[in-house]
N, C-alpha and C positions, 0 to 999 in steps of 0.2 A: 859738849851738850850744855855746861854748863853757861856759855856765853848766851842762849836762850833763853835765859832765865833774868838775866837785867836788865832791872827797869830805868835804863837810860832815857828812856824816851819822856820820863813825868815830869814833872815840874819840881822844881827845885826844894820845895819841903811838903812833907808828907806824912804821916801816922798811922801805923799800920798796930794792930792788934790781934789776937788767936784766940779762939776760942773751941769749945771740944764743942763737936757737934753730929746729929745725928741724923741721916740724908737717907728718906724710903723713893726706892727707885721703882717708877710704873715703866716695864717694860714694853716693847712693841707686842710681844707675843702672850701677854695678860699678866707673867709672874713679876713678882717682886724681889725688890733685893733691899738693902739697907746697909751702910756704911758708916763709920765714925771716924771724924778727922780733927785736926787740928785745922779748920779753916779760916783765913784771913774773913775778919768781922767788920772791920772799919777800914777804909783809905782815904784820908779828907785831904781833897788837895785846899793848897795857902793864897788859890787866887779869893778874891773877895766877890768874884763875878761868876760864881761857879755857875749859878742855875740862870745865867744869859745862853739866849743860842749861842752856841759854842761850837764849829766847827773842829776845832783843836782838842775838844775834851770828846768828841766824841773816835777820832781820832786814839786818843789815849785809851779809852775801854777799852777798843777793839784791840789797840796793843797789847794791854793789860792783860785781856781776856784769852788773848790766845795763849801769851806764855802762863796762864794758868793753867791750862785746860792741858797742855803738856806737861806739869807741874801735876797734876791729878793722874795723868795718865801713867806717870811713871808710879804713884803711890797703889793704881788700881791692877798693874802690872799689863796694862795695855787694853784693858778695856774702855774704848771710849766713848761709851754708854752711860759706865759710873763717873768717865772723870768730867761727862758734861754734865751732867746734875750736878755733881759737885762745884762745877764752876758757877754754874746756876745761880747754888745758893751763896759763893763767894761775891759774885757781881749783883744780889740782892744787897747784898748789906753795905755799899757802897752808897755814901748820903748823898751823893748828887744823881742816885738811879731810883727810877718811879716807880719803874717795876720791870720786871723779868719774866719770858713764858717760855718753857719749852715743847716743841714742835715735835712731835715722834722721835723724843726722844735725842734728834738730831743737831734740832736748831733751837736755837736761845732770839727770842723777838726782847730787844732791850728800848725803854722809855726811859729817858732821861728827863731830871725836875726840869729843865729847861724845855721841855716839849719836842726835842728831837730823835727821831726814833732810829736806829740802826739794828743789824740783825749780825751774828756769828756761828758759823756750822763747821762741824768736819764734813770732808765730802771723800767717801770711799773710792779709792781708785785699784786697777788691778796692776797686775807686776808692770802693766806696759805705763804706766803711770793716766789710763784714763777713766773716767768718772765711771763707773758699776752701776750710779742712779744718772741715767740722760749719759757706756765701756764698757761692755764684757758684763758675764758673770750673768746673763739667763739665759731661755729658750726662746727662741722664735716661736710663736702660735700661730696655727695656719693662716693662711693667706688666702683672699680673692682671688678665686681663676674663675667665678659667674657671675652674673650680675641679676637681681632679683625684678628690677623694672628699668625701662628706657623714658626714653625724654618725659618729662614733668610738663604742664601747663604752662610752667615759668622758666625762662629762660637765663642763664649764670648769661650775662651779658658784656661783663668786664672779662677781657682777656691776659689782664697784665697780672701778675703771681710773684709774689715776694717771698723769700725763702730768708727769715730773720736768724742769722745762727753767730751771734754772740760766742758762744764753746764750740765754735770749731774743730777749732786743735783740743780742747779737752773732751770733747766727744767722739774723738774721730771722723766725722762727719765725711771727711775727705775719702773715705771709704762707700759712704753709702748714699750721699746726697748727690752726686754727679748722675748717678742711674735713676733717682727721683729727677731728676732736669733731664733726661732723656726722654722717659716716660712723658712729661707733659707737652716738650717739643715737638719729640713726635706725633704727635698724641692726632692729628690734623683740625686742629682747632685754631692754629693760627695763633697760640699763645705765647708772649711776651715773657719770659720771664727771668728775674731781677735775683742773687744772690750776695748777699751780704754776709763777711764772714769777720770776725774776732770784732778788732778794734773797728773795722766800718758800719759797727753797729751800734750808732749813736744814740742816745735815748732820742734824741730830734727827731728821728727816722717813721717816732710812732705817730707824729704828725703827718706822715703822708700814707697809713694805713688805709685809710678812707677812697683812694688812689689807688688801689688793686682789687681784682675782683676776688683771690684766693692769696691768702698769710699764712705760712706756716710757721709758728714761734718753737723755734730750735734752741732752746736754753735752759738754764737754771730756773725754777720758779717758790715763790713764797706764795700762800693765803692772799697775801697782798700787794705783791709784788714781781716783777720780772726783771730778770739780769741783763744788762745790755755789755756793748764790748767796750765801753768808756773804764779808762785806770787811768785815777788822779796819784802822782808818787809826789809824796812832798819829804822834802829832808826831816828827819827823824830830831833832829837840832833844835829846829826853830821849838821856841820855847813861849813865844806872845802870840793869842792870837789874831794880833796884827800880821805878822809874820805869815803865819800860818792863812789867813785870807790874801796877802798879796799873794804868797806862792799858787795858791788854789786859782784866783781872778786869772794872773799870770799863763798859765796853763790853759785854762776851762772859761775866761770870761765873766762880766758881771753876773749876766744873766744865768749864767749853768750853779754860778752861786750862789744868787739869791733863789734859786729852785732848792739846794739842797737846803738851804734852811728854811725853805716854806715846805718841806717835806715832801717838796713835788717828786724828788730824787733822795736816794739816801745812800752811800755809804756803806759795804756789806763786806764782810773778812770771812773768809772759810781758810781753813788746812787741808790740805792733801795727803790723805794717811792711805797706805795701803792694808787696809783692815785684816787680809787673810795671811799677811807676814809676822810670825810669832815677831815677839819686841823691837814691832817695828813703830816703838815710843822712843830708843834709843836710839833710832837715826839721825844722822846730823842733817839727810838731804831733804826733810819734811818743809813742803812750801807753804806759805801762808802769800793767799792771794786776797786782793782788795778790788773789787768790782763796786759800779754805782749801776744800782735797780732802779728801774722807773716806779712808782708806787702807783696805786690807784686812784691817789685823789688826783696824780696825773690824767690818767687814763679817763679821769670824769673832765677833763678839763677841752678833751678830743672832738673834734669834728661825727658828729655819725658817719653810720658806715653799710647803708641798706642796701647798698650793692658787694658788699664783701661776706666772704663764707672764712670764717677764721677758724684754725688750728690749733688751740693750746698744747702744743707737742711739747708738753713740759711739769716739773712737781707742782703741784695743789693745784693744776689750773680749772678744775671741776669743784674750788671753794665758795661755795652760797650761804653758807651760815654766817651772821655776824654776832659776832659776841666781843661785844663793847668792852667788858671785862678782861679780852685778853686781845683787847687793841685792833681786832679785826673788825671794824666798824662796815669799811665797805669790801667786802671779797672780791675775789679775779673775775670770778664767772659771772658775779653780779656786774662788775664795772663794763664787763666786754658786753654783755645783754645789752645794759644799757646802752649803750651804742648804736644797737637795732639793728645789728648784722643779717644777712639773712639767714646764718648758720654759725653755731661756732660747739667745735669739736673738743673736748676737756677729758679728763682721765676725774672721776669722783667715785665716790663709794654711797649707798644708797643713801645714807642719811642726810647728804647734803654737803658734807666735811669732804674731804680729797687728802693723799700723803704722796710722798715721792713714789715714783714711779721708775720701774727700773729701764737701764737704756735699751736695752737688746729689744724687748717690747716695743717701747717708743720707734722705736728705727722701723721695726715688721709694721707698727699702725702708720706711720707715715707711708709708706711703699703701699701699704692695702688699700687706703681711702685715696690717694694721688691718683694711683688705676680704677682703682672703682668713678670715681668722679671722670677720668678725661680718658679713658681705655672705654671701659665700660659703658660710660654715661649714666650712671645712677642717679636714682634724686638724693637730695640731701640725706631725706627721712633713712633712707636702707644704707650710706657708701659705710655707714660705721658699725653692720651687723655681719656676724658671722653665716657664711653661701649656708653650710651645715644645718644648720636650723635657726639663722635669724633672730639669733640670738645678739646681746651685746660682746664680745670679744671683751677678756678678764686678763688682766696679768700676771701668768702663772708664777714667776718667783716670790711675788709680795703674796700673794694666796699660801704659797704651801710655806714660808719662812717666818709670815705674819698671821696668818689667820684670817687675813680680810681681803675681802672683793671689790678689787679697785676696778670700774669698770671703763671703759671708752664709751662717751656718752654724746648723746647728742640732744644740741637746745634752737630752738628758732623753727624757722617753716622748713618742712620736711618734702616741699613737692618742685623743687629747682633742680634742674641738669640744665649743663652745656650742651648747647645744640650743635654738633656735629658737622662741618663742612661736608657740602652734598647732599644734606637733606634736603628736603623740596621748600621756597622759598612759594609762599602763596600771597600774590598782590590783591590784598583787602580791596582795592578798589575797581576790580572785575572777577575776581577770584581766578585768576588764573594764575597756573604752576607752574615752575620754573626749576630747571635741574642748576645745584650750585659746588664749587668745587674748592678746595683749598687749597690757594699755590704759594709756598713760601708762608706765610704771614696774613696774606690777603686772602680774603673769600671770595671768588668772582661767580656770576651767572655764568652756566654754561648752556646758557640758549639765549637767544637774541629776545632781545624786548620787544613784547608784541602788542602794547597798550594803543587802545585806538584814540590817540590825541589829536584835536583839530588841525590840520598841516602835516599828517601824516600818512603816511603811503604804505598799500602793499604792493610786492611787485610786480608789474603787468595788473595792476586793479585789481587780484586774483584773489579772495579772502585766506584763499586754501595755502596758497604760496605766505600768509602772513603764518599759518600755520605750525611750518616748517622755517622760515627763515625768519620773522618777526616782520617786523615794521621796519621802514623806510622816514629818517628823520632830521629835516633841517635843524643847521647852527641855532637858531630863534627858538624850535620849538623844543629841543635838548634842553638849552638854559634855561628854559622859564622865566627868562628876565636877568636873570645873573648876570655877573662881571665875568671874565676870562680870567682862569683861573690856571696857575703852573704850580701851584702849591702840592705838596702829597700829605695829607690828604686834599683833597679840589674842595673841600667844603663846598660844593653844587649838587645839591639832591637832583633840581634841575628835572626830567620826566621820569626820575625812577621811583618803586615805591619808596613809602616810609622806613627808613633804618636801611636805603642802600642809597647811592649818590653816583654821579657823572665819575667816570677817573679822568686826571689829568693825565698830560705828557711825562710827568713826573712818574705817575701811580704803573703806566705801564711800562717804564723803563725798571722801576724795582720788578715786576712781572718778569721783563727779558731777565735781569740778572738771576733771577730764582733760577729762571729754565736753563740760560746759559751754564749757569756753575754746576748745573746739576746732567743736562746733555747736551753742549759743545753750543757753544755762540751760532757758531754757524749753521745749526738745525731745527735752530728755535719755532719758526714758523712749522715746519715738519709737526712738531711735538705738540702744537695748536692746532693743526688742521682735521678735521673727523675723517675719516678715513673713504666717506660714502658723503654720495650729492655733486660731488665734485667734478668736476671736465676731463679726461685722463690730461694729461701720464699722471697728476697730484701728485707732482713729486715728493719725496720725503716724509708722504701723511702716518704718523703714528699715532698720534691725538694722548700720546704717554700724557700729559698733562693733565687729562682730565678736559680741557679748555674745551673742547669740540666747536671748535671753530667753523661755521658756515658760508659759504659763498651765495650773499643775499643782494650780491652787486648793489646798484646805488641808482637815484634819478635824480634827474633836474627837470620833475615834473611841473614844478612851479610854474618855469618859462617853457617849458615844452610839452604837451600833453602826450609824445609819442619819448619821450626820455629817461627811458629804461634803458638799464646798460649792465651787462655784466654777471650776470645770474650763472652761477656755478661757475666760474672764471675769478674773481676779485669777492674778499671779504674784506667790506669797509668800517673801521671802529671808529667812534666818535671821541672825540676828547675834549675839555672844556676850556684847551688852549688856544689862542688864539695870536698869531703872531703879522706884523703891519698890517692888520682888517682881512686878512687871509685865515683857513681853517687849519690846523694840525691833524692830522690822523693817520692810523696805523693800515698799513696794508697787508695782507696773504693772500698770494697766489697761487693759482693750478699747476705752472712749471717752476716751483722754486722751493727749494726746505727756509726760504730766510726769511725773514721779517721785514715789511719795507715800509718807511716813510713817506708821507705826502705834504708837504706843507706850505702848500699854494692853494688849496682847495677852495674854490668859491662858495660862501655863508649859504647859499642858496641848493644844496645839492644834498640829498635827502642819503645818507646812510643808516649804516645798523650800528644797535648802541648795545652795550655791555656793562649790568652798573654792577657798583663794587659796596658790601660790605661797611657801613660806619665802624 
């Protein structure tokens, strides 16, 4: 134990003094304590550049700081409550520190004269060695199984979903975040979605936040700040900080350098204690880990984000109060607002202030509002109130061990859900409805396109047959004018409403492989065809897809006014490929489960078209 206790890592001369001193402890639960020590009063290091930004000295506090607060811990016989105040008021009396605040008790926010700010915590873990605040050690509080309203006005329009989990492995996350990514998957929404775990969780990363339509921040969080999966190790040695910024650039780059010292990013130490282990200050296996936080003057630095619904699933991320006096200038919840998200989900307590949050909690409110929002389909305003009486959901352990009511809260517009594959898709531009379906990832029409555009046909003249099978539609009058396009997506809106487009030859082959891998290549067409309309035998029709596929045959009415062909025999899809001046397109027919190819098609021959989803 005692090798914990040298200060190898300082600078080569130094002055250290004792003084008796007397330390009132305000605890989380209102009482008080008080303590008297012999605590270190002065440490002046002998560089002459002390209050330059300093990447190397801030390095050293956090060194310093931790083998103190182990050093208190054994004097307090393991409470490390008293031995952080105590450290507290040690790393106050240090001449190159501005000031010192601590956080519930937990955390020490440190400003150094050189204007760099760093933070140092114990973080409670349970026997399995994981974190108790964001690990073990509460109750689960019920859970959504109703949902209080459906689709909103506005529509959650970004599908892609970021899952940012930094603590990983110190949350266990690998427990309970794979069934969160089930849920959304499932969810038939066609959602994308993106997990990042430990070290892939770069503070860079929060530059493409703006780039998902739902963030859920799985991490460590300060007042001001969020933990990301970035650990800079630099040898304990080096002694200039010359040294000390090559080994740093070396690693991390100019730029992740000149961030920490513009305070973009900072530098943060905690230990791993397991609090409920009688003198478990006497262990030799206690870790002291070094993470770099994004700050908030980062997060002011960000792109908006009025299509993303964000998660603070993490400590203080419901801090709105700023108090300049103890360095929280800009708060979490205020930087993410600013943003102009459409939603953003935090844990605070009425006054405006927020505290750690314990994890068992956190885990139950992430699983409650992921279902509520893409199971459910809730608006924003309700996915974070309790089915029971619409209430806001509280954190029982911090309530009955603290005294306070940390709530799960909600900021931003309150009337957004995802709109559900298979709701009815209505074309503003004749008001007609349209059944839609979600296959794989993609949302397709599941009725043929019946808009009456000049050059388009119903079949046999018949309005009634436009009805039932849609319109009849040349290469010319598809594109709109467009280029031929093989791209997925076809970027060709081409004649479908607004917010759906043409698919290419591409968009329907990712369609086969959905149906394929899910029921046999060779049934594909079966699993698109409606079951009714059709010519017998139809073979193979199960329409399992959703697709309901119609047999709207095709004409080449243009040059033939008697060129109708194929009605309940041949359903013809349009694509907006185009290969040597010839048409692409999909076939299903009445004797076959498969899916067929055309791709000689003359420009001139009017099919049914199927649009897809932006």
């Amino acid at each position: 134990m005692k090798n914990l206790f040298l200060f190898t890592f300082l600078l080569t001369s130094y002055f250290v003094s004792f003084a008796q001193t007397k330390i009132v402890i305000d605890r989380k639960d209102g009482t008080k304590d008080s303590i008297a020590v012999n605590a270190i009063s002065q440490f002046t290091f002998s560089s002459s550049d002390i209050y330059q930004p300093s990447l190397l000295e801030v390095q050293q506090i956090l060194d310093t700081t931790a083998v103190k607060f182990l050093q208190y811990a054994e004097t307090t016989n393991g409470d490390p409550w008293r031995a952080l105040m105590l450290t507290a008021n040690w790393v106050q009396s240090q001449p190159n520190v501005q000031s010192v605040f601590t956080i519930d008790s937990t955390y020490l926010d440190i400003v150094l004269k050189s204007g760099l700010q760093t933070d140092f915590f114990f973080n409670s873990v349970d026997n399995n060695g994981y974190s108790i605040f964001r690990g073990g050690g509460g109750q689960h509080p019920e859970q959504a199984n109703i949902s209080f309203s459906k689709l909103s006005k506005n529509t959650i329009t970004n599908k892609k979903v970021l899952i940012y989990a930094p603590a990983w492995t110190e949350f266990n996350l690998q427990s309970t975040v794979p069934k969160t990514v089930t849920t959304l998957t499932n969810s038939g929404l066609g959602l994308d979605v993106t997990v990042l775990k430990d070290e892939e969780c770069t503070p860079a990363i929060a530059n493409t936040f703006k780039d998902y339509g739902l963030i859920i921040l799985d991490t460590h969080g300060l007042p001001d700040a969020y933990m990301s999966g970035t650990i800079i190790n630099v040898d304990k040695k080096l002694t200039t900080e010359l040294q000390y910024k090559d080994a740093v650039i070396q690693q991390v780059g100019q730029d992740f350098y000149n961030s920490l010292l513009n305070n973009d990013f900072k530098k943060v130490s905690y230990t791993n204690i397991p609090t409920d282990i009688p003198n478990w200050q006497k262990r030799k296996d206690l870790k002291q880990i070094e993470k770099i936080f994004v700050t908030t003057k980062y997060i002011k630095t960000l792109a908006s984000m009025p299509n993303s619904v964000i998660f603070g699933n993490m400590c203080f991320s419901g801090y709105s109060v700023a108090n300049p006096k103890r360095n929280f200038t800009y708060p979490i919840k205020t930087a993410f607002m600013d943003k102009n998200p459409i939603s953003y989900y935090c844990y605070a307590l009425n006054n405006g202030r927020s505290t750690a949050v314990e994890d068992n909690f956190a885990k139950a409110m992430e699983d409650s509002i992921t279902k509520r929002l893409v199971k459910d389909l809730d608006s924003t305003g309700v996915a974070h109130l309790r089915p029971a009486d619409g209430k806001e959901y509280f954190d029982p352990y911090i309530d009955k061990a603290y005294h306070l009511t940390l709530l799960l809260k909600h900021f931003g517009s309150d009337d957004y859900s995802y709109q559900k594959c298979g709701d009815t898709l209505i074309d503003t531009r004749d008001g007609q409805k349209y059944a839609t379906v979600c296959i794989g990832k993609q949302n397709w029409m599941a009725q043929n396109l019946n808009f009456n555009a000049p050059s388009s046909f119903t079949y046999d003249n018949n309005p009634a047959n436009g009805v039932i099978y849609g319109r009849l539609y040349d290469y010319k009058t598809i594109m709109q004018g467009a280029d031929s396009s093989k791209t997925n997506p076809s970027g060709v809106r081409g004649i479908c409403p607004k917010g759906w487009h043409v698919p290419s030859f591409a968009e329907f082959e990712t369609l086969f492989e959905t149906l394929g891998d899910a029921v046999g290549y060779d049934i594909i067409g079966g699993a698109m065809k409606a079951k009714v309309l059709w010519k017998a035998p139809n073979t193979g029709a199960t329409n399992s897809s959703g697709f309901t596929g119609l047999p709207g045959g095709s004409t080449i009415m243009i040059d033939d006014p008697e060129g109708f062909l194929n009605l309940g025999i041949f359903a013809d899809f349009a694509t907006t490929t185009s290969e040597d001046g010839f048409w692409v397109i999909w076939n299903l027919v009445y004797d076959s489960p498969d899916i067929q190819l055309t791709q000689g098609l003359f420009k001139n021959w009017g099919v049914s078209c199927r649009c897809v989803k932006d």
